[in-house]
N, C-alpha and C positions, 0 to 999 in steps of 0.2 A: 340872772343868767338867761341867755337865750333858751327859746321853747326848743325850739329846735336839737338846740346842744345837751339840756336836761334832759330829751326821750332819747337821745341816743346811748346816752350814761347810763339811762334807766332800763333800756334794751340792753345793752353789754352786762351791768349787773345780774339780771334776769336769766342771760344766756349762762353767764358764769355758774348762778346756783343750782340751776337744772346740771349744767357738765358737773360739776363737782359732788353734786348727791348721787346722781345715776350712772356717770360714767368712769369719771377718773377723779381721784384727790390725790393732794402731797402730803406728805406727815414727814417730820421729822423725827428721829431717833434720838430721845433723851438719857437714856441710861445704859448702861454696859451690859443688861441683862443678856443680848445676842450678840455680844463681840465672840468669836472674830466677822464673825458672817455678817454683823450691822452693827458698825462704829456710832460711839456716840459723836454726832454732827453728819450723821449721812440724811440726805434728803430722799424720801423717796416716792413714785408713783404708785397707787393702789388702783386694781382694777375692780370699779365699783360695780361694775355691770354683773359679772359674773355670779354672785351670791346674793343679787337684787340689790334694792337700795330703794331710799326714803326720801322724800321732797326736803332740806333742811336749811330754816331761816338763820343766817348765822347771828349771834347777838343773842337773839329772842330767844332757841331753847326753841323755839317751833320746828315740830316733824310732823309729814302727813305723807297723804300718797304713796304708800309704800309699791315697789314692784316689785315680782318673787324674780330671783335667780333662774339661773338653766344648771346649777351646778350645786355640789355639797364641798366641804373642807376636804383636800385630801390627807390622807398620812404623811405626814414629814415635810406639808408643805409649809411655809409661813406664813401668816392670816395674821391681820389688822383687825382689833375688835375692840367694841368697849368693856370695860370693865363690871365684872359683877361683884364689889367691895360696895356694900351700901354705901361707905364714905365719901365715894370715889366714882360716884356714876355716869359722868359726862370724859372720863379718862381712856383716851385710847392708848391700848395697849401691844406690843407686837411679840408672837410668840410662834414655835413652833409644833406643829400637829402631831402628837404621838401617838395616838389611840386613837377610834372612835368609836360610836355604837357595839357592843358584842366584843369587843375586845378586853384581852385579861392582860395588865403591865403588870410589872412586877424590876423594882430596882435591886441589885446584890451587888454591895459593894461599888458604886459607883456606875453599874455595867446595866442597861434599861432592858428586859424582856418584854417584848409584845407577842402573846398567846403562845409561850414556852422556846421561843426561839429569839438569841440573841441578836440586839438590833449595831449593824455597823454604823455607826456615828461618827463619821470623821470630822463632823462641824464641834462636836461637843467639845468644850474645854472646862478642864478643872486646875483650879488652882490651888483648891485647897488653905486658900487664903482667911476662910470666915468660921468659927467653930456657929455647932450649931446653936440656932438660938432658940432660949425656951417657948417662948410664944410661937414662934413656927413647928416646934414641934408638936405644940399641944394644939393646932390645927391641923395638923398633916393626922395624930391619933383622933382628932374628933370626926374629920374628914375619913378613914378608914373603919372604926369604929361604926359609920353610918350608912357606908356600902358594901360591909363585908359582914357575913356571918359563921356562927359556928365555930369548928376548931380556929381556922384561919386569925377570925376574929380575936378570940381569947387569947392567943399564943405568941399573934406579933404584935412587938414593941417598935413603929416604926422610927424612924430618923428620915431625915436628908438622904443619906446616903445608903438607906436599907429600909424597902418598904414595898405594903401589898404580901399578894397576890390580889389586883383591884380588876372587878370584872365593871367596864364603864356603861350606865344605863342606857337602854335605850333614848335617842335624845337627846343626846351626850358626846361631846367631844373632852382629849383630855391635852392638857397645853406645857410645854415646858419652855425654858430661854436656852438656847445652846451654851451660856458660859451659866453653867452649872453651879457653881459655888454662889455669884451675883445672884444670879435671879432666884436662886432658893431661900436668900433672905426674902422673900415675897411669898404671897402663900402657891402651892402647887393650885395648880385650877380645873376643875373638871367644870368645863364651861357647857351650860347648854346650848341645844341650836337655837331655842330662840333669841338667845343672845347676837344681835344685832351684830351683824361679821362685816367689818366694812370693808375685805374683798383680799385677794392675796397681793403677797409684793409682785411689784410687777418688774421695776428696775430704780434703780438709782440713778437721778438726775443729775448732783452736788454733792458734795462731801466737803467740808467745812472740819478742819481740826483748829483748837485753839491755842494750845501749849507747843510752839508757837502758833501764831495766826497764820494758817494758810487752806489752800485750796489740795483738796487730793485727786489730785485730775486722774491718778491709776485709776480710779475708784469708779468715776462719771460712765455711766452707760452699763454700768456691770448688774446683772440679774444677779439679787442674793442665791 
């Protein structure tokens, strides 16, 4: 290969890894966990600048350089993050901001209170499609059981669909999927901040449905 034409490959690569750890990445949407607001096959841009970002080799699992943010998660906004599932460490994940630091959620019946006042959710869907399942519950009680004290504590028996009063630590963000049924077969997340936040959605570039194969061009350019 020409010298010439390898340091320019090797320049455009280089350019790429810096834009993509510090400024902008695409992620695609793998699971129904935020339909209707993020179809599974929508493409999207995250803006990595905002929440800082890390030097990152792709392949190799290499991260360095990190640089801090100008900004924190907002409430209700949607954030790109990896995952804190031991299992599951290098899995980005995309979810919705319910809570943060100092805030007390509390779910009744399907309806989410943040700090005693009901929250209007018009992205939220349920379907009511999945009973709950035992292992989620018996983390949703291990998970409450380890932030809550006193009466609170001893009295409730949470579910899926009835749980808390959770005061979230400082430190602490807490994450839900808008299709509510889907994503509560995953465990609820009270994520912290130094969980690595790879930046909120920014917009949808593509949307790819497969049943049939086509392009959802409504979709291209629309901010979740």
């Amino acid at each position: 290969m020409d010298q010439g034409l390898a340091g320019s490959i090797a320049v455009a690569v280089g350019i790429w890894i810096v834009l993509r750890s510090y400024l902008i990445e695409a992620f695609r949407i793998p699971s129904a966990s935020m339909e209707n607001t993020l179809l599974v096959g929508d493409f999207l841009f995250v803006n990595k600048a905002i929440y800082g970002g890390e030097l990152e080799i792709p392949i190799t699992g290499i991260r360095c350089c990190r640089v801090p943010g100008y900004a924190e998660p907002q409430r209700d906004g949607i954030v790109v993050f990896r995952s804190v599932e031991d299992s599951t460490p290098n899995l980005n994940i995309v979810k919705r901001v319910i809570g943060g630091p100092t805030d007390t959620l509390q779910m009744t019946h399907d309806t989410v209170y943040r700090n005693g006042k009901r929250l209007d959710e018009p992205y939220a869907l349920h379907l009511g499609s999945h009973p709950d399942d035992p292992l989620q519950l018996r983390k949703i009680r291990a998970l409450q059981l380890r932030i809550t004290s006193g009466a609170t504590r001893l009295a409730n028996h949470p579910t899926t669909h009835d749980w808390g009063p959770i005061a979230i630590p400082i430190g602490h963000y807490w994450v839900m999927g808008d299709n509510r049924d889907e994503s509560l077969r995953q465990p609820l997340l009270g994520i912290p901040a130094a969980v690595p936040h790879r930046g909120p959605a920014l917009v949808i570039y593509l949307s790819v449905a497969t049943d049939p194969l086509r392009i959802r061009w409504n979709r291209i350019l629309r901010r979740p």
